[in-house]
C-alpha positions as CSV (number, residue, x, y, z in Angstrom):
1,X,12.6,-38.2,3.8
2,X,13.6,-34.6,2.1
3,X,11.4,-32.3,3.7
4,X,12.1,-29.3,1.7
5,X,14.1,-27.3,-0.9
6,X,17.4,-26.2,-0.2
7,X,17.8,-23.9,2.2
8,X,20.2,-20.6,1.9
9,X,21.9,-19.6,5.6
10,X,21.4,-16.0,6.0
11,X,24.1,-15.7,8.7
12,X,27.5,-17.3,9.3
13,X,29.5,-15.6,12.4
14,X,31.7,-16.4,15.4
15,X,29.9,-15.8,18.3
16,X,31.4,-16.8,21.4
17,X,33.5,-20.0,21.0
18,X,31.3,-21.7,18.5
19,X,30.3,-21.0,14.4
20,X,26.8,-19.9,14.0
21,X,24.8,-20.8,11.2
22,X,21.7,-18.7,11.1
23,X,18.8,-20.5,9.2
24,X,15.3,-18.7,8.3
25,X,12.9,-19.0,10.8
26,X,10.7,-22.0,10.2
27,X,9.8,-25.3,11.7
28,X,12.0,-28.1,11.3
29,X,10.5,-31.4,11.6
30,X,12.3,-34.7,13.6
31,X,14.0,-37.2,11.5
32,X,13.8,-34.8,8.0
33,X,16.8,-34.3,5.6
34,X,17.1,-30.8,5.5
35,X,19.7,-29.5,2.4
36,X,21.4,-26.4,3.3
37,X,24.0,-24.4,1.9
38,X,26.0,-22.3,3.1
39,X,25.6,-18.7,1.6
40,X,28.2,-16.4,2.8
41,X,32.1,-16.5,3.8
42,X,33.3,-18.3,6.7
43,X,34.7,-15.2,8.8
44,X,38.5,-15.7,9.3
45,X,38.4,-15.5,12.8
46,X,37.1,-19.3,13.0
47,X,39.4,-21.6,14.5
48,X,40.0,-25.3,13.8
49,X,38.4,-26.4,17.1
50,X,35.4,-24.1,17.0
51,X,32.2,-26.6,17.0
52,X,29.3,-25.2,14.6
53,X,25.6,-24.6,15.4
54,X,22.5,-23.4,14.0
55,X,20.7,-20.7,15.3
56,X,16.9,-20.4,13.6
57,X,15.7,-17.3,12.9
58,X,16.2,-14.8,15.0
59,X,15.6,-17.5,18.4
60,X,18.9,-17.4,20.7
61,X,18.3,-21.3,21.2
62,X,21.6,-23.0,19.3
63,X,21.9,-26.3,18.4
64,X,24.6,-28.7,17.6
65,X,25.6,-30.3,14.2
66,X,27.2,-33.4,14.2
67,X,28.4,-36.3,12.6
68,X,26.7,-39.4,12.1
69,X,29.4,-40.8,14.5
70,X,28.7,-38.5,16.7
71,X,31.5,-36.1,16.3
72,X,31.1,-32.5,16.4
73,X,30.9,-31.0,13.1
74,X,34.5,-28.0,13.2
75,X,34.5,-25.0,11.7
76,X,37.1,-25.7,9.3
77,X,35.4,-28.4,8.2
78,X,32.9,-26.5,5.8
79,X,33.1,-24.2,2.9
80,X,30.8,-21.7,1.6
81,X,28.9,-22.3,-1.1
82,X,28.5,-25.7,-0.7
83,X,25.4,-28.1,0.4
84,X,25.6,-30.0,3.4
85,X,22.4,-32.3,4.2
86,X,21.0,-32.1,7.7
87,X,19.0,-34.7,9.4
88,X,16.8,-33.1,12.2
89,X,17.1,-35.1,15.8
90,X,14.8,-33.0,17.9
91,X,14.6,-35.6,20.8
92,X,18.9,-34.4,21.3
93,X,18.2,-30.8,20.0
94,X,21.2,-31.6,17.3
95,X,21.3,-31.4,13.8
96,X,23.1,-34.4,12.2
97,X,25.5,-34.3,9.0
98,X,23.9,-37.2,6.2
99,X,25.8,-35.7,3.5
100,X,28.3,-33.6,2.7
101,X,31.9,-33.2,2.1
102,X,34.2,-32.3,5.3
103,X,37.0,-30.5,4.7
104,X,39.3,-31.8,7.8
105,X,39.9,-34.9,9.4
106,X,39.5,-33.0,12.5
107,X,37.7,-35.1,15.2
108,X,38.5,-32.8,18.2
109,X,41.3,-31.9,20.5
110,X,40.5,-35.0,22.5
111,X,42.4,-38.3,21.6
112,X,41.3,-41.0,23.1
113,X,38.9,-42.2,26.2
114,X,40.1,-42.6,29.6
115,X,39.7,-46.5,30.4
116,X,40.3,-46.5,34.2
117,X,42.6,-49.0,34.9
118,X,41.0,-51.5,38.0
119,X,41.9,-51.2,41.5
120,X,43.1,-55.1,42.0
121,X,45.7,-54.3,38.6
122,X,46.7,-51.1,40.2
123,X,47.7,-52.9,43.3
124,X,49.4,-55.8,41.0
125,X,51.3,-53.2,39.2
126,X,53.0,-51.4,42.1
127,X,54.1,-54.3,43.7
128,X,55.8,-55.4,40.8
129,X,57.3,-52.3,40.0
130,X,57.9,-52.4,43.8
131,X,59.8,-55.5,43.5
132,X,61.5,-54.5,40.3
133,X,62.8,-51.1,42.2
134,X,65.0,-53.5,45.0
């Protein structure tokens, strides 16, 4: 369900290690597509692994905008000017990308999931390696 008309950021800034994207104060309701578009320049001092967030109004809380898979959504992923739509998960506190071209193929600085190897393998594999060694 689209909730509303598109909505203009009226801030975009680096604060700390993340990109801030300052929406009008309002109430944004769970599950809603929210269109947004990004009104002002991406400052330059955004890095390629800097996650983005919305800030509301003038309320320190920031949250999260992800992909659909889950991904964080990177700064230089977005341009200005463009219209991204936003699905509201308030039970995570996240905002979640529908729609919307991404930049990047940027999925983060970490590459894959530890898969922890079993203790009965572990022992298998040094005494093989052990044997191997004589």
């Amino acid at each position: 369900m689209n909730c509303c008309k598109e909505i203009l950021t009226t801030a975009v800034a680096v604060v700390g290690d993340v990109l801030v994207l300052t929406l009008p104060a309002g109430t944004f309701r769970n599950c809603c597509l929210y269109p947004i578009r990004i009104a002002q320049a991406i400052p330059a001092t955004a890095t390629n692994l800097m996650p983005v967030v919305i800030q509301i109004g003038t309320d320190a809380t920031q949250y999260s905008v992800v992909r659909k898979s889950g991904h964080n959504v990177y700064a230089n992923q977005l341009k200005p000017r463009r219209v991204y739509l936003l699905k509201v998960a308030a039970d995570t506190a996240r905002f979640v990308l529908w729609d919307g071209l991404l930049c990047a193929e940027n999925c983060g600085a970490v590459v894959s999931i530890p898969a922890p190897v079993a203790a009965a393998e572990t022992a298998a594999v040094l005494s093989i390696r052990k044997a191997a060694s004589k």
